[in-house]
LOZAPA-897701 format. One record per residue: residue number from 1; residue in three letters; x, z, y of N, C-alpha, C in turn. Coordinates in steps of 0.001 Angstrom, whole numbers, always signed. Each point is the difference from the previous one (the first is absolute). Example, Ala and Ser with C-alpha at 12.3 -4.5 7.8 and 13.67 -1.06 7.14 Angstrom:
BEGIN
1/ALA/+13190/+7800/-5690/-890/+0/+1190/+900/+0/+1200
2/SER/-350/-720/+1050/+820/+60/+1190/-770/+730/+1090
//
This chain:
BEGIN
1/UNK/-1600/+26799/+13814/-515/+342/-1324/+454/-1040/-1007
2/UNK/+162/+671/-1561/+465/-965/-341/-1085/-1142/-788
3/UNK/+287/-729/-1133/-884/-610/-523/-304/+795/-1503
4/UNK/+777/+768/-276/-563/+911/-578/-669/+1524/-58
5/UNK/+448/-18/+1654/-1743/+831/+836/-986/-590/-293
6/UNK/+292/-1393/-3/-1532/-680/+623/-861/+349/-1597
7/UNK/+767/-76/-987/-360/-1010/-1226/-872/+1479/-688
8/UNK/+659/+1311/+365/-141/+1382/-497/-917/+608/+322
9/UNK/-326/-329/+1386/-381/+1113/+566/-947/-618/+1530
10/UNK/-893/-217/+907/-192/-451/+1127/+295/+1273/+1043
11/UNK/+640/-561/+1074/+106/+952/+984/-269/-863/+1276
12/UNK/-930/-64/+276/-362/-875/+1167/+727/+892/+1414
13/UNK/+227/+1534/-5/+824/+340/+1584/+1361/-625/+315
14/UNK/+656/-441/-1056/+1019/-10/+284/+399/-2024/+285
15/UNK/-1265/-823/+66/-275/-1449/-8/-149/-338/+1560
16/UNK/+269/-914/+510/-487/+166/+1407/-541/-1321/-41
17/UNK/-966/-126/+950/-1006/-1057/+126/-132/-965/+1113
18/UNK/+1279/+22/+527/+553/-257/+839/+715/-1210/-404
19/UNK/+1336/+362/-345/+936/-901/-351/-113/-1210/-736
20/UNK/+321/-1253/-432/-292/-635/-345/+982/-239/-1583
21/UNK/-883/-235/-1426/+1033/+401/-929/+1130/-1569/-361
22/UNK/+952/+1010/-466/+985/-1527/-43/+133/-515/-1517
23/UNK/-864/-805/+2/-307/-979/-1395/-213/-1247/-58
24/UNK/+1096/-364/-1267/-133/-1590/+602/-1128/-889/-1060
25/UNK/+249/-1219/+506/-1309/-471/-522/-46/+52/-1507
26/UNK/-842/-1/-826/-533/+259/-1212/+562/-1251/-560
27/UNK/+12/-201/-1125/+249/-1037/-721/-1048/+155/-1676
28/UNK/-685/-336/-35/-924/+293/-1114/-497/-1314/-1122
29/UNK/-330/+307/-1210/-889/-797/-830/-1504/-142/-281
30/UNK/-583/-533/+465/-1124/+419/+101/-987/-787/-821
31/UNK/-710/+553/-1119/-1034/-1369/-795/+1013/-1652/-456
32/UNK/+1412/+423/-400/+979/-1159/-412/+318/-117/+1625
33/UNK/-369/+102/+1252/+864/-532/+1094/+1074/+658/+621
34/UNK/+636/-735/+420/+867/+1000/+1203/-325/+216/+1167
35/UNK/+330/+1162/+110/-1094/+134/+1778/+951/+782/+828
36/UNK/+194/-230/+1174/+650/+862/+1095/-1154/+647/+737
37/UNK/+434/+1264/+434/-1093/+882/+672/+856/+721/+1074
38/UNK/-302/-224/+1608/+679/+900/+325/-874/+712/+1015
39/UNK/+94/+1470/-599/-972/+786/+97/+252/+738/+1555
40/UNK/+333/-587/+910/+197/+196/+1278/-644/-1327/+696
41/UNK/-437/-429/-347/-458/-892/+811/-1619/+429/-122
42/UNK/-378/+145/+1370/-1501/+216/+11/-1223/-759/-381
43/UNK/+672/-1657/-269/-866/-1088/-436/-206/+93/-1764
44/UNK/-1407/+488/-876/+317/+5/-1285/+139/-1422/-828
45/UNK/+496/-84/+123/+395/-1565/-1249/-1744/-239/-586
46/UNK/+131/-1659/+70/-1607/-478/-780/-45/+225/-1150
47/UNK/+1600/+154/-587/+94/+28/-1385/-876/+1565/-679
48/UNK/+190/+1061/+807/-407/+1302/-54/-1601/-62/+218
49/UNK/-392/-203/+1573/-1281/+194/+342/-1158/-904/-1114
50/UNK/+1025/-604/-149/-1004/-402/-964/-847/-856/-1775
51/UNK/+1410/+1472/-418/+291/+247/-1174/-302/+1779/-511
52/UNK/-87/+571/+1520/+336/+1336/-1084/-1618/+854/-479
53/UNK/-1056/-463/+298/-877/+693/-592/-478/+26/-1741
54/UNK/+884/-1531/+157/-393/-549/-1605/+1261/+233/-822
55/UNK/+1434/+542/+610/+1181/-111/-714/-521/+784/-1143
56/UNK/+1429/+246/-833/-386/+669/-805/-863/-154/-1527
57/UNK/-547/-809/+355/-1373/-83/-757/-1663/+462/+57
58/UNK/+253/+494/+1651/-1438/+876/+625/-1224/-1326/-435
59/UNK/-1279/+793/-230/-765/-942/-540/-1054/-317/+1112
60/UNK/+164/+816/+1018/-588/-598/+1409/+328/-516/+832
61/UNK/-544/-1366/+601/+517/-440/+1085/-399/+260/+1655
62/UNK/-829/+1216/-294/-287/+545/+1601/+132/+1690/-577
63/UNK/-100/+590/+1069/-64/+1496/-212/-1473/+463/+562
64/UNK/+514/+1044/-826/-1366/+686/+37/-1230/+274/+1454
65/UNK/-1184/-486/+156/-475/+180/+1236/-111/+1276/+575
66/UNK/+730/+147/+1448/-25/+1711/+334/-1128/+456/+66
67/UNK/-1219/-789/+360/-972/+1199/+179/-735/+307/-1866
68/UNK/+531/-738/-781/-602/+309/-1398/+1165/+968/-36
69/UNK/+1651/-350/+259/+989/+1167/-339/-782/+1435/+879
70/UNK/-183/-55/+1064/-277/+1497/+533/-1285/+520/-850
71/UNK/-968/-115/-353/-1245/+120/-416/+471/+646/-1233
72/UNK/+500/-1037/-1107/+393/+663/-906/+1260/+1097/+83
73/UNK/+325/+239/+349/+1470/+1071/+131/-485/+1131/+372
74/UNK/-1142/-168/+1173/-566/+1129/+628/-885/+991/-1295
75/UNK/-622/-746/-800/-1192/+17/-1118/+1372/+1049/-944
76/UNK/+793/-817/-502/+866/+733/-528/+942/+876/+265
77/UNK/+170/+368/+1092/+478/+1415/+870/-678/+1175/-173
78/UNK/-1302/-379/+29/-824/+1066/-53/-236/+365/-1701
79/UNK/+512/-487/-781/+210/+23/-1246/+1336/+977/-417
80/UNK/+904/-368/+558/+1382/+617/+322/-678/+930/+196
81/UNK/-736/+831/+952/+142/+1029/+901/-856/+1422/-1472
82/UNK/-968/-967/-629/-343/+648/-1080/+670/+400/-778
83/UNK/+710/-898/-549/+1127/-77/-821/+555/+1241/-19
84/UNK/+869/+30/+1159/+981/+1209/+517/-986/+1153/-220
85/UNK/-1557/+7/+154/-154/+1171/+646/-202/+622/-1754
86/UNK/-87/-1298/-1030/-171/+672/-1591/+1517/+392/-461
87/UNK/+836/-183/+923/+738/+82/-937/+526/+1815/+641
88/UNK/-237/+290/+1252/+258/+1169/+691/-1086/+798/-936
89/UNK/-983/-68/-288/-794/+917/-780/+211/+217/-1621
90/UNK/+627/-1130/-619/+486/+182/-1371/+1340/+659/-70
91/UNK/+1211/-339/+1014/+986/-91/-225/+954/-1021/-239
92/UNK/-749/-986/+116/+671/-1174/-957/+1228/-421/+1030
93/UNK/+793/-264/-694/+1251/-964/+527/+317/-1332/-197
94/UNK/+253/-448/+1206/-178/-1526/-549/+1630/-781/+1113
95/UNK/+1156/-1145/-912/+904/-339/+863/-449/-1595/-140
96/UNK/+696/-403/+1112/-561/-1218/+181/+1553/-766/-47
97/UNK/+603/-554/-172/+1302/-984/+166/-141/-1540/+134
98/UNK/+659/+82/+1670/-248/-1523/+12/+1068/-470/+289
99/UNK/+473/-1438/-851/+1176/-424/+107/-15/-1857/+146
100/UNK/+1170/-468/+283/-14/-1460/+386/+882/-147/+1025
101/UNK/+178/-1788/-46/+1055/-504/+1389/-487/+685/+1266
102/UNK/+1646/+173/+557/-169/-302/+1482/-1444/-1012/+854
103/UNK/-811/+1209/+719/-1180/-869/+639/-1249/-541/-884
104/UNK/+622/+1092/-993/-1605/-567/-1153/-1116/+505/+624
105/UNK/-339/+901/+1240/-921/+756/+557/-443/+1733/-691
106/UNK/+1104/+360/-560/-613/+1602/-551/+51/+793/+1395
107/UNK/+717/-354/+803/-447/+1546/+1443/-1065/-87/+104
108/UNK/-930/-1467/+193/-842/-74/+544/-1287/+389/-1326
109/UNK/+340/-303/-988/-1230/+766/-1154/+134/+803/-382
110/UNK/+1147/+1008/+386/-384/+1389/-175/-959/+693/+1326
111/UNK/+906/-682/+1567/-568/+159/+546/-2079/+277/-82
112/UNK/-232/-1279/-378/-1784/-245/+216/-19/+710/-1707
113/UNK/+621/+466/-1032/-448/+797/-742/-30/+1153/+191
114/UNK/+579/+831/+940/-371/+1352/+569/-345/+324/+1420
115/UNK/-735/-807/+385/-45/-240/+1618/-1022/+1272/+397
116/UNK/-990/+185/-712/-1074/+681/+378/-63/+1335/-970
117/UNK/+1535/-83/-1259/-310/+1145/-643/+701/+1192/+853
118/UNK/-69/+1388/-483/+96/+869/+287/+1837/+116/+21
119/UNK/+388/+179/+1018/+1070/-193/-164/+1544/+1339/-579
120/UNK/-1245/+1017/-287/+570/+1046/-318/+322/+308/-1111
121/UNK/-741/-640/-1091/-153/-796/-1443/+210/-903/-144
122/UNK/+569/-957/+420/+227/-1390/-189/+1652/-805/+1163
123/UNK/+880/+226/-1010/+1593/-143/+502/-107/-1382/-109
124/UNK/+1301/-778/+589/+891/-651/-6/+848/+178/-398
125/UNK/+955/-691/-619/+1652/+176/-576/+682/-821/+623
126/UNK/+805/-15/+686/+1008/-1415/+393/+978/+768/+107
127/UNK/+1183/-45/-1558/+994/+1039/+389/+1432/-923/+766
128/UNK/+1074/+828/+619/+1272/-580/+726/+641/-491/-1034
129/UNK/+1471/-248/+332/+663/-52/-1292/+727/+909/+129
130/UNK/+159/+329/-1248/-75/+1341/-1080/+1360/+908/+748
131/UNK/-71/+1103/+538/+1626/+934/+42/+816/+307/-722
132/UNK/+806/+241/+211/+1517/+43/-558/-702/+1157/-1576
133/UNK/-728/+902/+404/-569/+766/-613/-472/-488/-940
134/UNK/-1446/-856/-132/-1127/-411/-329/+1239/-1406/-1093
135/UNK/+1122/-679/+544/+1021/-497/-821/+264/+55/-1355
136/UNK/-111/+1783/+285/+893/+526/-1583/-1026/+1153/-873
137/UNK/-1313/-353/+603/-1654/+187/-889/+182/-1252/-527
138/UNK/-1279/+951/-1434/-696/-1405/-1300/-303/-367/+1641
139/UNK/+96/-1292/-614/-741/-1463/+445/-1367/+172/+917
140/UNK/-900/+523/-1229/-1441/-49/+725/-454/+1269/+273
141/UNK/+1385/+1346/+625/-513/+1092/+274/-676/-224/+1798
142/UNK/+439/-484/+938/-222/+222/+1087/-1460/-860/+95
143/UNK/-386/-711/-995/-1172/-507/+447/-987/+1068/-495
144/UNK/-2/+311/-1204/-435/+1525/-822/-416/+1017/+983
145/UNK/+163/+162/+548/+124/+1154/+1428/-747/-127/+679
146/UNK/-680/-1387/+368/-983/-572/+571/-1655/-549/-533
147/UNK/+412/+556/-1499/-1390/-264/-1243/-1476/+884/+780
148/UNK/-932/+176/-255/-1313/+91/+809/+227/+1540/-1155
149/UNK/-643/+969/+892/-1154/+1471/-289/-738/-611/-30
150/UNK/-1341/+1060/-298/-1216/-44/-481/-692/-906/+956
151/UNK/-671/-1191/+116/-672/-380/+836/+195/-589/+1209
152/UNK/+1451/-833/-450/+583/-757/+942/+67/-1321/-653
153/UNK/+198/-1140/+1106/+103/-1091/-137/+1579/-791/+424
154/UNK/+581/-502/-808/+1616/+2/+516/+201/-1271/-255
155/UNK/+398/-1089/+1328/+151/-1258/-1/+1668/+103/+398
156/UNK/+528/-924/-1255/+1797/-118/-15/-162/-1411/+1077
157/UNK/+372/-291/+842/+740/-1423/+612/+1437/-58/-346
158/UNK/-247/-628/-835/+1609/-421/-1406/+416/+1297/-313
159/UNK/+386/+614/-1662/+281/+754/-1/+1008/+206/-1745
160/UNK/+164/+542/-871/+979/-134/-660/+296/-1455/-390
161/UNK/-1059/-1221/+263/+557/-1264/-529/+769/-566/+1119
162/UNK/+326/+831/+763/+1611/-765/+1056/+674/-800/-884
163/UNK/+636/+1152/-1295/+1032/-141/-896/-84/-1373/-944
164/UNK/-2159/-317/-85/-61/-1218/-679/+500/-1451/+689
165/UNK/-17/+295/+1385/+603/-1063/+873/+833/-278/+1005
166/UNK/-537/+859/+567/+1017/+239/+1676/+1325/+215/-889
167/UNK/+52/+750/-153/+1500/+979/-550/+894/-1139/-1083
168/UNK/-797/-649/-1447/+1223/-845/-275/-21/-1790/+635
169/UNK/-687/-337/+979/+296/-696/+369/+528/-79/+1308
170/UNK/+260/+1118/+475/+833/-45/+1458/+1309/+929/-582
171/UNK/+224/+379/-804/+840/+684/-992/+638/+1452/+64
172/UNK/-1215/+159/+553/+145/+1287/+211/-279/+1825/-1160
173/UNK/-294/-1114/-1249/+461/+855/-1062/+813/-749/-1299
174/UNK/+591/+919/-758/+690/-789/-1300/-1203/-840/-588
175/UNK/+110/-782/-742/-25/-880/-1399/-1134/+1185/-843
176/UNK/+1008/+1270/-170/-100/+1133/-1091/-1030/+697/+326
177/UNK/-227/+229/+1283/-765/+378/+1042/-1370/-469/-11
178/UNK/-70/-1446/+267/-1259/-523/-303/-441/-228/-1359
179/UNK/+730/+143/-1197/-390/-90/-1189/-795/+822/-376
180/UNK/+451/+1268/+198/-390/+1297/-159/-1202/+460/+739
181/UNK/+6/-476/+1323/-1378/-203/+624/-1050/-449/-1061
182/UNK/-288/-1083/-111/-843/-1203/-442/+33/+1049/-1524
183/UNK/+296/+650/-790/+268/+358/-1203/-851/+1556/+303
184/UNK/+264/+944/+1093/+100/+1067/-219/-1726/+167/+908
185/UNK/-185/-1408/+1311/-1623/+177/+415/-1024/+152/-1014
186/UNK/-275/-771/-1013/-899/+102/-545/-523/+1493/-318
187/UNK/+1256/+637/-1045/-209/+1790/+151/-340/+860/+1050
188/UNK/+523/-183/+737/-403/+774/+1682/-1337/-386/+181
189/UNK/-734/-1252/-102/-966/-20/+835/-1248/+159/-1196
190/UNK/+279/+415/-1316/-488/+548/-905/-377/+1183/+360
191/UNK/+1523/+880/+506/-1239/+1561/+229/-592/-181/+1246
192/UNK/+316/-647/+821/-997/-68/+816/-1650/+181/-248
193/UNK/-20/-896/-723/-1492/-445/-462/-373/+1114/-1295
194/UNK/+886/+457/-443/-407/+747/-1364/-249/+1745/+646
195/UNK/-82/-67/+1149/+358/+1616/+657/-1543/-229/+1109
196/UNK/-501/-1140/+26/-1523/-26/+740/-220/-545/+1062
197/UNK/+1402/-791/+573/-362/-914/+1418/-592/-1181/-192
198/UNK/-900/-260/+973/-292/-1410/-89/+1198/-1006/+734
199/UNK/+524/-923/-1172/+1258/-709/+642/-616/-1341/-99
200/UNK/+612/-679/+1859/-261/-1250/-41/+1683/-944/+180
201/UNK/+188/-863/-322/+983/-653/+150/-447/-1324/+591
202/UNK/+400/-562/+1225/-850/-1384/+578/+1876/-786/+373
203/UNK/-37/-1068/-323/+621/-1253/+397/-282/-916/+878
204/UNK/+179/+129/+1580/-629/-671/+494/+1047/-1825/-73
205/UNK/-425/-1012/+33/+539/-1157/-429/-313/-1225/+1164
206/UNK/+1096/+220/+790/+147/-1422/+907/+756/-1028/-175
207/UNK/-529/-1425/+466/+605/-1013/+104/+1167/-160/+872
208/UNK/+924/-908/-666/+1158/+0/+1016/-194/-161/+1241
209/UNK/-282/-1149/+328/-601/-926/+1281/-1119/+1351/+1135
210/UNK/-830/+854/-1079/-495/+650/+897/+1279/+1111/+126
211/UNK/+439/+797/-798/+1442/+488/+633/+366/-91/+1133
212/UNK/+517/-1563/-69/+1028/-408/+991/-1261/+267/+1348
213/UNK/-1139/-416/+163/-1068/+57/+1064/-273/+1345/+317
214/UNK/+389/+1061/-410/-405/+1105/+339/+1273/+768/+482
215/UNK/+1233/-284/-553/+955/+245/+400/+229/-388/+1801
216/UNK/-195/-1545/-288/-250/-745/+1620/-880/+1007/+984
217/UNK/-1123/+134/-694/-905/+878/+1046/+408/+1763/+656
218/UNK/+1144/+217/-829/+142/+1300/+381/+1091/-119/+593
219/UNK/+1089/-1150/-347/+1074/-394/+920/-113/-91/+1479
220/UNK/-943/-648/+20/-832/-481/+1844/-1013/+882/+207
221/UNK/-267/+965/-437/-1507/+708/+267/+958/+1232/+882
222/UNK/-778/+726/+1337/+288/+1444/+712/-14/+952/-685
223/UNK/-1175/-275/-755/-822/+1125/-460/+660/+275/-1705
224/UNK/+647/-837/-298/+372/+75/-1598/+1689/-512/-687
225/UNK/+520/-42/+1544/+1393/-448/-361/+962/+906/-616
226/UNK/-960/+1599/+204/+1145/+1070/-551/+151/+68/-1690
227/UNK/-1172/-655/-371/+86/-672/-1308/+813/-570/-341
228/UNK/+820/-903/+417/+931/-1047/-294/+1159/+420/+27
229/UNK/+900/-187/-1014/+1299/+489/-665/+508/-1524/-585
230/UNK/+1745/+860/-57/+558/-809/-831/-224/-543/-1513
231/UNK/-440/+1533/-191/-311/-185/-1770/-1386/-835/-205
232/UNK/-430/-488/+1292/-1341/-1143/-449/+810/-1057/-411
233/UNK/+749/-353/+1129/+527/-1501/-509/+1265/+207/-1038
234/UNK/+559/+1031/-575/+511/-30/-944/-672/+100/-1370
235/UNK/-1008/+42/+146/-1202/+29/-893/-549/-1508/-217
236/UNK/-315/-319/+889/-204/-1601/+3/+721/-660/-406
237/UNK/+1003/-335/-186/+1349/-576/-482/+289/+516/-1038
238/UNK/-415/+1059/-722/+264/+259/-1315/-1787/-250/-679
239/UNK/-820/-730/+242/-1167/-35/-343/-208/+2/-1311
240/UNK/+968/-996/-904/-59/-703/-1418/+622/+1721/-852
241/UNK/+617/+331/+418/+901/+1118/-301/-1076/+1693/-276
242/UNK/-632/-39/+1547/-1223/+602/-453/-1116/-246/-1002
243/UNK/-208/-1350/-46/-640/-179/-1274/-69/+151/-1388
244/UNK/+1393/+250/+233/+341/-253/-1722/-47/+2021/-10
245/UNK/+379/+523/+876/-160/+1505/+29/-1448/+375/-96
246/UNK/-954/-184/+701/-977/-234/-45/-752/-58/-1560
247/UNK/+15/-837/-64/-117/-621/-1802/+336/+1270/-1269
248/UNK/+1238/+67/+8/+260/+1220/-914/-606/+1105/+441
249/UNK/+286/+613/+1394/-478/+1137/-294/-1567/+121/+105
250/UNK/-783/-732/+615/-1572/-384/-1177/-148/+156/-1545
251/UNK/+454/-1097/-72/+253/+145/-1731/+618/+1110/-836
252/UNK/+841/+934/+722/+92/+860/-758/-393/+1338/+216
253/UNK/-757/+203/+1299/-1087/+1135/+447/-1155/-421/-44
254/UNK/-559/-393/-431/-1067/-631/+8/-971/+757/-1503
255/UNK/-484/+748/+58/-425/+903/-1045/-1677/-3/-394
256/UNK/-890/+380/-1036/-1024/-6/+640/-258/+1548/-47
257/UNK/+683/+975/+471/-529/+1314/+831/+335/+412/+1229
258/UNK/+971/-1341/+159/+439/-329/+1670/+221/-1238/+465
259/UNK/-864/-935/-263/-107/-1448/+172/+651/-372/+1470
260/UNK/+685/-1065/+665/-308/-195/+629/-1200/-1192/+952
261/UNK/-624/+265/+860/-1233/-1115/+752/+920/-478/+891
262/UNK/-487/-1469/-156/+757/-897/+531/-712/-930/+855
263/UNK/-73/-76/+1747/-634/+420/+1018/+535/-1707/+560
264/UNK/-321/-1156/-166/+192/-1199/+1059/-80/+281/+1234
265/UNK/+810/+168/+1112/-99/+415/+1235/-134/-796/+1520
266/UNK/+436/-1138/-98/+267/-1581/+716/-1368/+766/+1264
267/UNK/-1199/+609/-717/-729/+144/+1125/-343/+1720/-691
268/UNK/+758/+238/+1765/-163/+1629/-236/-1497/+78/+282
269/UNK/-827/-282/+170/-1510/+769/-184/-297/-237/-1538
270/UNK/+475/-596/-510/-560/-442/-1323/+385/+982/-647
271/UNK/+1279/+446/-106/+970/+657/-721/-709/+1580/+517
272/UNK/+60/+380/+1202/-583/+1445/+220/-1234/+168/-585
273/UNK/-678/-904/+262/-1395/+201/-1241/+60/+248/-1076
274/UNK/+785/-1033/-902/+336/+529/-1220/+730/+953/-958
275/UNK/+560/+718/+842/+912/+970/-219/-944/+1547/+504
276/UNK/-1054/-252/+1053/-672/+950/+104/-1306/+115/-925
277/UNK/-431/-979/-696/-921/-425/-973/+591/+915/-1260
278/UNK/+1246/-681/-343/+558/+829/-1155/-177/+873/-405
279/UNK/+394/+693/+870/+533/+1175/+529/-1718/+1071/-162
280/UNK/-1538/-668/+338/-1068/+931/+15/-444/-732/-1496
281/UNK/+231/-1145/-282/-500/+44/-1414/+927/+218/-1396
282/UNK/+992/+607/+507/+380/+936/-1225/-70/+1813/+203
283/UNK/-622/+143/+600/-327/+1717/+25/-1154/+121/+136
284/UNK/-670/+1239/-414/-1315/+90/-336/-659/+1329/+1293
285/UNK/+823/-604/+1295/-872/+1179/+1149/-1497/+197/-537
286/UNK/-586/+941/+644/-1026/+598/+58/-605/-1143/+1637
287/UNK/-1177/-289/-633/-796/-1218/+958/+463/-1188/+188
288/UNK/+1007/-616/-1323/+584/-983/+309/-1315/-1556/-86
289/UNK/+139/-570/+792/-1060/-951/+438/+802/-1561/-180
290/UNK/-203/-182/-1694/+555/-1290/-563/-582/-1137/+1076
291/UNK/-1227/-434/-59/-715/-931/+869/+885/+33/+1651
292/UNK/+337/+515/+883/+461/+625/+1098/+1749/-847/-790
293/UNK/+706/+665/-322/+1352/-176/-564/+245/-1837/-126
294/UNK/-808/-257/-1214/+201/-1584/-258/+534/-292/-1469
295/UNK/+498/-1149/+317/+299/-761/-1244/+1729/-436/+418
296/UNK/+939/+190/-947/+1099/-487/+435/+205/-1471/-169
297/UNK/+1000/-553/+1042/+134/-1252/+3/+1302/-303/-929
298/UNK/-381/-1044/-1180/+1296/+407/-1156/+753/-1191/+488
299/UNK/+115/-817/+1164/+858/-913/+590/+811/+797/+560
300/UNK/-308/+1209/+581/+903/+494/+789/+734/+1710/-724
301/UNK/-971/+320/-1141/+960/+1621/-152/-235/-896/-1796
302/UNK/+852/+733/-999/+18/+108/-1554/+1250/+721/+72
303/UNK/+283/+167/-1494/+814/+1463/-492/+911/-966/-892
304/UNK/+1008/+528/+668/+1226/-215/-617/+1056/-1303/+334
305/UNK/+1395/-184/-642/+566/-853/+424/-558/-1604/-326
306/UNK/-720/+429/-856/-711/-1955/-227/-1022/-516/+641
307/UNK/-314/+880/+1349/-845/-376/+1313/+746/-285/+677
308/UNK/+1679/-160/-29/+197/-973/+1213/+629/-1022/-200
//
């Protein structure tokens, strides 16, 4: 596969979990240093273990306690489950888009955001990369195709903002290409919202250092190595590069009738909370139970590019 399979599209059948990948050691900048990482070695560097919860700028130095994480998640599942069931009786449509680095944790918060909903009303998106077909369509027709009927819930795992990052920094579209992107989103995701969906846009936002630690863990893990691609560590090595992509296309989608929430992630329980919080205190279900829901934590979610 190539690296612009990887970058387009995930196809985990065609990855084997077996083999061992051939990459050489990292060479990185990290916080002004230089750092070598070589991400085959099963020992994680001190420099990593014990740096990456706080990289970034995370404002905690422990993570969240599991049995307060299960308690609350559970409380708010059953919130979800309402949710869905107002929105199957109104009609309402609602898309969810979650975007961010390599290993920011969105499988896993879409995952625990539809775990217990109905799964007949409530999709996933994780599209391939695009066919020869889908090529020489507008831009944002093949995702279009996948927009929610009456009373569905539709979670994108990355979805037209490839083009804000993946695509011109692995270069896999023109210059002209991404201009026109960044110029032509704002309108698109106008009718979205002007036609009656509830649209969420979430940024999830990791630290380098935790990056590089999660990358490690799926490198050496049985259970999670089919995760691991080339286009991680070609991602890593273009880190500064993503940033600056990053940056603009915030700043210039960034609307207030399609804001984007901007999700600190360093600790995925923190981050699934807050993104499932959002998510029940901006819609007005039928039995919605504010007290039950909570209070958001503004260390870890705020709106827009000047939260990070």
């Amino acid at each position: 596969m190539s690296i612009e399979d990887l970058a387009l599209g995930k196809d985990s059948k065609k990855k084997s979990t077996s083999s061992k990948p051939e990459i050489a050691t990292l060479k990185l900048k990290i916080d002004g240093k230089k750092r070598k990482f070589d991400i085959n070695n099963p020992i994680l560097p001190d420099w990593i273990d014990d740096g990456d919860l706080t990289s970034g700028g995370f404002p905690y130095t422990e993570k969240m306690p599991s049995d307060e994480y299960a308690e609350t998640l559970e409380r708010l599942q059953i919130e979800l489950v309402k949710m869905q069931s107002w929105l199957q009786k109104t009609g309402g449509r609602l898309i969810s888009v979650f975007e961010g680095r390599d290993a920011a944790g969105k499988g896993g918060t879409i995952f625990n955001l539809r775990q217990y909903m109905n799964p007949r009303s409530a999709r996933n998106v994780a599209l391939p990369k695009p066919s020869e077909t889908e090529r020489t369509q507008w831009y944002y027709q093949r995702y279009v195709s996948h927009f929610p009927s009456a009373g569905e819930f539709v979670t994108f795992d990355r979805s037209w903002y490839n083009r804000g990052g993946v695509e011109p920094v692995m270069g896999f579209c023109t210059p002209e290409q991404h201009e026109s992107f960044l110029e032509e989103t704002p309108g698109f995701e106008r009718m979205i919202v002007a036609d009656g969906i509830h649209f969420f846009k979430f940024w999830l936002d990791i630290g380098q250092t935790m990056q590089l630690k999660r990358f490690h863990d799926r490198r050496h893990s049985p259970l999670k190595n089919w995760k691991f691609s080339p286009i991680d560590i070609a991602g890593a090595e273009k880190w500064d590069d993503y940033t600056k992509a990053r940056d603009s296309m915030l700043a210039r989608t960034h609307t207030t009738y399609a804001p984007w929430t901007i999700v600190r992630s360093n600790d995925k329980r923190r981050a699934r909370i807050a993104v499932i919080r959002r998510i029940l205190l901006s819609l007005p279900y039928a039995d919605r139970d504010l007290a039950v829901i909570g209070n958001e934590d503004s260390l870890i979610i705020g709106n827009g590019p000047d939260f990070i």
